[in-house]
Biotite code that builds the C-alpha atoms (Angstrom):
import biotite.structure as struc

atoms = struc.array([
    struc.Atom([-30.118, 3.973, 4.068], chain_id="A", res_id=1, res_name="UNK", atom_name="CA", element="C"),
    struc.Atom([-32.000, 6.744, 6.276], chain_id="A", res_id=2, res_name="UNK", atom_name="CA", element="C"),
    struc.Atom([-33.013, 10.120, 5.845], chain_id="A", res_id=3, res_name="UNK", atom_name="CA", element="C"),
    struc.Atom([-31.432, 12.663, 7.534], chain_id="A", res_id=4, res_name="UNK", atom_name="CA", element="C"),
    struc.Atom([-33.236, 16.448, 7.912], chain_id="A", res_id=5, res_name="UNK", atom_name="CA", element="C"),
    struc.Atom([-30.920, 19.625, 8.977], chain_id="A", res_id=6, res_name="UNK", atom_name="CA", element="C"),
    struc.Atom([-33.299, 22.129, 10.644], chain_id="A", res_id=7, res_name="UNK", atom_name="CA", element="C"),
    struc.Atom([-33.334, 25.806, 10.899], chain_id="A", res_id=8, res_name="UNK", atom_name="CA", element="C"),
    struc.Atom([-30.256, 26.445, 7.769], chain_id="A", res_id=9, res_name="UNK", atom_name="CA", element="C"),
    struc.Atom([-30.004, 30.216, 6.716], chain_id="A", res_id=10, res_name="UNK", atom_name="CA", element="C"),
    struc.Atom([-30.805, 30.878, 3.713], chain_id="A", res_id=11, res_name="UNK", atom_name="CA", element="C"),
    struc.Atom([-27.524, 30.744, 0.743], chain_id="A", res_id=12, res_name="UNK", atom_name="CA", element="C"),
    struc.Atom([-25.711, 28.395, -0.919], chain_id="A", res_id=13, res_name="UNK", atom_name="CA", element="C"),
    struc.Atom([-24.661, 24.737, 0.193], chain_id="A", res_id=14, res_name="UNK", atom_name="CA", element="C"),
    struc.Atom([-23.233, 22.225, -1.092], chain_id="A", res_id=15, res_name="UNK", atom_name="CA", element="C"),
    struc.Atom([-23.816, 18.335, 0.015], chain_id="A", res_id=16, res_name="UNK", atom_name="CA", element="C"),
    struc.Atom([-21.327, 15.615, 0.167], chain_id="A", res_id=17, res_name="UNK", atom_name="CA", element="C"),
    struc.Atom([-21.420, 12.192, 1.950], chain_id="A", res_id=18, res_name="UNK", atom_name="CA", element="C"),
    struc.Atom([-18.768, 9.254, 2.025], chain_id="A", res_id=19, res_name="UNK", atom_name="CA", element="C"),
    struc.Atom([-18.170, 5.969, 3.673], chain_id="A", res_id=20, res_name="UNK", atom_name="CA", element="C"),
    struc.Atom([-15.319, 3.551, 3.541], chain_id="A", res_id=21, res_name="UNK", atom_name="CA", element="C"),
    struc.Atom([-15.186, 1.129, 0.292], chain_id="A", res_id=22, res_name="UNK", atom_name="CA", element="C"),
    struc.Atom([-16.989, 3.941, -1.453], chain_id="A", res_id=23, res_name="UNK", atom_name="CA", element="C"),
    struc.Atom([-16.609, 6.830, -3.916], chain_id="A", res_id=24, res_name="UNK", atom_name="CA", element="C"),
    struc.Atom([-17.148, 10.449, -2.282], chain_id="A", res_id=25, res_name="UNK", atom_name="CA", element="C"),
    struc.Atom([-21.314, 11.869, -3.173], chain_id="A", res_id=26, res_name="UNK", atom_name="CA", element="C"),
    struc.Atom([-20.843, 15.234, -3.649], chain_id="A", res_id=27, res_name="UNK", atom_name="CA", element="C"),
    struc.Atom([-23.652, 17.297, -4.612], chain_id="A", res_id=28, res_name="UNK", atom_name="CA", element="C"),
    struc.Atom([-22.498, 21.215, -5.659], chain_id="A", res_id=29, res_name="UNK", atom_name="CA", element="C"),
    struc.Atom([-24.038, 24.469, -4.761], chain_id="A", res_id=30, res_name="UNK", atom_name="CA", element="C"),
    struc.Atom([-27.538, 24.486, -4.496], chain_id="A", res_id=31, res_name="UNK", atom_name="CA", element="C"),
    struc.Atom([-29.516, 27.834, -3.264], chain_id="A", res_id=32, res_name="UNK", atom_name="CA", element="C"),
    struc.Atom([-32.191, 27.149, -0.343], chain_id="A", res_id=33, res_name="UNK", atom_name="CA", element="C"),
    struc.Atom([-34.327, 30.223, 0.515], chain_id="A", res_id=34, res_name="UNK", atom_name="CA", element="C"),
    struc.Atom([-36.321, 31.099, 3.469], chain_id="A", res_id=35, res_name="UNK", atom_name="CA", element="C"),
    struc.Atom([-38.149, 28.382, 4.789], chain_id="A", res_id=36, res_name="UNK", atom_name="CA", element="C"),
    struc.Atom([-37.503, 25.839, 1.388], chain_id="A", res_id=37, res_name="UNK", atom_name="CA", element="C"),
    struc.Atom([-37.356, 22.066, 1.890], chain_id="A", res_id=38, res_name="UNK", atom_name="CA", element="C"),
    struc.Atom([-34.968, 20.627, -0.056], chain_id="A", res_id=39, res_name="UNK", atom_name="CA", element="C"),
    struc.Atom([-34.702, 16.822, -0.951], chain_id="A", res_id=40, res_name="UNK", atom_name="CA", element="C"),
    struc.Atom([-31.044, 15.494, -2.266], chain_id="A", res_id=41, res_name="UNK", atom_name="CA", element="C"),
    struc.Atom([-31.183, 11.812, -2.802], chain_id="A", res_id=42, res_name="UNK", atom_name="CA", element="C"),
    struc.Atom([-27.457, 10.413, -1.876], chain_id="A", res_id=43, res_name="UNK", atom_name="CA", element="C"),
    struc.Atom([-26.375, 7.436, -4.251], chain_id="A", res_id=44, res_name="UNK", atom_name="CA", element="C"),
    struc.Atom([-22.521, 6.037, -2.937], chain_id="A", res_id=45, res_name="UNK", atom_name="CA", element="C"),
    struc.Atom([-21.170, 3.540, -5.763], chain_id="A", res_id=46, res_name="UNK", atom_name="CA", element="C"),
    struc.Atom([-18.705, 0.942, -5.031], chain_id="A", res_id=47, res_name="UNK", atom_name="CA", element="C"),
    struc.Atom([-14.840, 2.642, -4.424], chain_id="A", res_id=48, res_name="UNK", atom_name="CA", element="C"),
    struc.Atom([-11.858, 0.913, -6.109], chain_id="A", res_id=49, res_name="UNK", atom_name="CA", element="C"),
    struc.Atom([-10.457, -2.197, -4.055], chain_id="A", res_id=50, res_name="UNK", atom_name="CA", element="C"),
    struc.Atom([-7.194, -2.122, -4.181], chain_id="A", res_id=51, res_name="UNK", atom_name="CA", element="C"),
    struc.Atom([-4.246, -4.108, -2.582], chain_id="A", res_id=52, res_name="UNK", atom_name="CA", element="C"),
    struc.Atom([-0.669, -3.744, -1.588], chain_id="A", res_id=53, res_name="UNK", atom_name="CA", element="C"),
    struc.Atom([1.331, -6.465, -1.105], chain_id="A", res_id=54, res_name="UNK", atom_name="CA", element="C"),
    struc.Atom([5.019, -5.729, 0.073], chain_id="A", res_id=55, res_name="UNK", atom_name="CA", element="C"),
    struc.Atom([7.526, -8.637, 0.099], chain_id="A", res_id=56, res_name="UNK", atom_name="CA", element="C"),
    struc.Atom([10.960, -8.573, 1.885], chain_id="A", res_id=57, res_name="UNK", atom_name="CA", element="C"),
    struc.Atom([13.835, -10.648, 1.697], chain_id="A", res_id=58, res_name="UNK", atom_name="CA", element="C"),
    struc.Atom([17.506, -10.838, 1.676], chain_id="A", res_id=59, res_name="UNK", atom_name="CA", element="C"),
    struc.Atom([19.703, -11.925, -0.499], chain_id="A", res_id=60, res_name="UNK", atom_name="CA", element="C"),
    struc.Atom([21.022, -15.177, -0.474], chain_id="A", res_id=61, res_name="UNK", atom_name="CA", element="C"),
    struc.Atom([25.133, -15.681, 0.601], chain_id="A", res_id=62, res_name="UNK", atom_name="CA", element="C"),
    struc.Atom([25.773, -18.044, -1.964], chain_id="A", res_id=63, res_name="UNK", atom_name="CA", element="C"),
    struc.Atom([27.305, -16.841, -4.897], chain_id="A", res_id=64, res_name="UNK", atom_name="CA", element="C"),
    struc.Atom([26.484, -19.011, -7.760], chain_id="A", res_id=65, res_name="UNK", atom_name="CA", element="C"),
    struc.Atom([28.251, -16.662, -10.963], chain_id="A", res_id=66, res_name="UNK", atom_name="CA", element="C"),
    struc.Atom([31.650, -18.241, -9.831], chain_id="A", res_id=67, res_name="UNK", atom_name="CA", element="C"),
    struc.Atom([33.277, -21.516, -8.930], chain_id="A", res_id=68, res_name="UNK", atom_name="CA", element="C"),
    struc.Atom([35.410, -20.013, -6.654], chain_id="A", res_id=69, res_name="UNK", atom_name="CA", element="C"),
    struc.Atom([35.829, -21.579, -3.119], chain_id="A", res_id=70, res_name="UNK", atom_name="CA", element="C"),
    struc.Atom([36.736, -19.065, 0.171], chain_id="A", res_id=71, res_name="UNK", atom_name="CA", element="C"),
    struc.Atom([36.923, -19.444, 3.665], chain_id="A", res_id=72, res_name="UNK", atom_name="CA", element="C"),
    struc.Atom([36.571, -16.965, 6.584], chain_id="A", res_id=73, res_name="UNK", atom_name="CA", element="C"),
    struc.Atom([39.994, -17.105, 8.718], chain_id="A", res_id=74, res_name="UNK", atom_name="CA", element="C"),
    struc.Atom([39.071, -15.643, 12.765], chain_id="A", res_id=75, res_name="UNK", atom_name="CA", element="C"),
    struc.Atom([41.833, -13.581, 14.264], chain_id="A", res_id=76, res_name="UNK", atom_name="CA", element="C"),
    struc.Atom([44.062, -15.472, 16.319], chain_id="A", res_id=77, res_name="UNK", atom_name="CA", element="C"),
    struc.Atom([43.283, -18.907, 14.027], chain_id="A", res_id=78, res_name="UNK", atom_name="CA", element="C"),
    struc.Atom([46.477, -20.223, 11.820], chain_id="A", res_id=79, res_name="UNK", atom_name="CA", element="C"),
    struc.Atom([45.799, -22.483, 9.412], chain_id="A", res_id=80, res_name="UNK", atom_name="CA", element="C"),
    struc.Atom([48.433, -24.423, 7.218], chain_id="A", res_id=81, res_name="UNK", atom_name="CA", element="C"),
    struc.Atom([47.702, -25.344, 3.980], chain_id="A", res_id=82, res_name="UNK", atom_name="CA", element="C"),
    struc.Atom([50.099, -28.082, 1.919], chain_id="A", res_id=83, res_name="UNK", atom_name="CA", element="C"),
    struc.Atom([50.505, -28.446, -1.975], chain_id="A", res_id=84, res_name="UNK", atom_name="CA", element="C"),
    struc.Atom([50.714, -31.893, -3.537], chain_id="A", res_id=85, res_name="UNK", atom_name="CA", element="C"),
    struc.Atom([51.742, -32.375, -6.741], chain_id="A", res_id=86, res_name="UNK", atom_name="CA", element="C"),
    struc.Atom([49.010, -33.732, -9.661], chain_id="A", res_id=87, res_name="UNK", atom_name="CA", element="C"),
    struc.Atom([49.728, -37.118, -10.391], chain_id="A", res_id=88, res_name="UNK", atom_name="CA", element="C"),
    struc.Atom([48.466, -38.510, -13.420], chain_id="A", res_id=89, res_name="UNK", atom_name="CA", element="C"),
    struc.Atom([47.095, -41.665, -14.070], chain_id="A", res_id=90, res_name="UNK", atom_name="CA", element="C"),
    struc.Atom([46.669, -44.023, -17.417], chain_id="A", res_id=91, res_name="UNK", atom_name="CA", element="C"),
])
């Protein structure tokens, strides 16, 4: 709130506009002051749109869980034996 007077304006066309944060632009289009014309323009700022962004991140997990398959990561340099046994069944 306040009132704000511009002194000593030629005389033409002007237009008015006002803003703040959080609000909508006040515009206020041409308007003709003459030679020594007082001019009152009551400024009315309505609410702006809140709006909020919200970005999330995040990787992707390592485990696969579309397959039953087991693996292993082998270093260079690392051997690694591996035996086979036979399936014995039971009854």
């Amino acid at each position: 709130m306040g009132r704000y007077v511009i002194l000593a304006l030629p005389p033409g066309a002007y237009t008015l506009s006002a803003e703040a944060a959080g609000f909508q632009k006040f515009a206020r289009s041409a308007f003709v002051l003459g030679v020594q014309q007082q001019a009152t323009v009551d400024v009315e700022l309505a609410v702006g749109q809140i709006a909020t962004a919200v970005e999330v991140q995040a990787a992707a997990p390592l485990l696969n869980s579309t397959s039953s398959t087991l693996g292993q990561v082998i270093e260079t340099g690392t051997s690694m034996s591996c035996r086979s046994s036979p399936a014995t069944r039971t009854r």
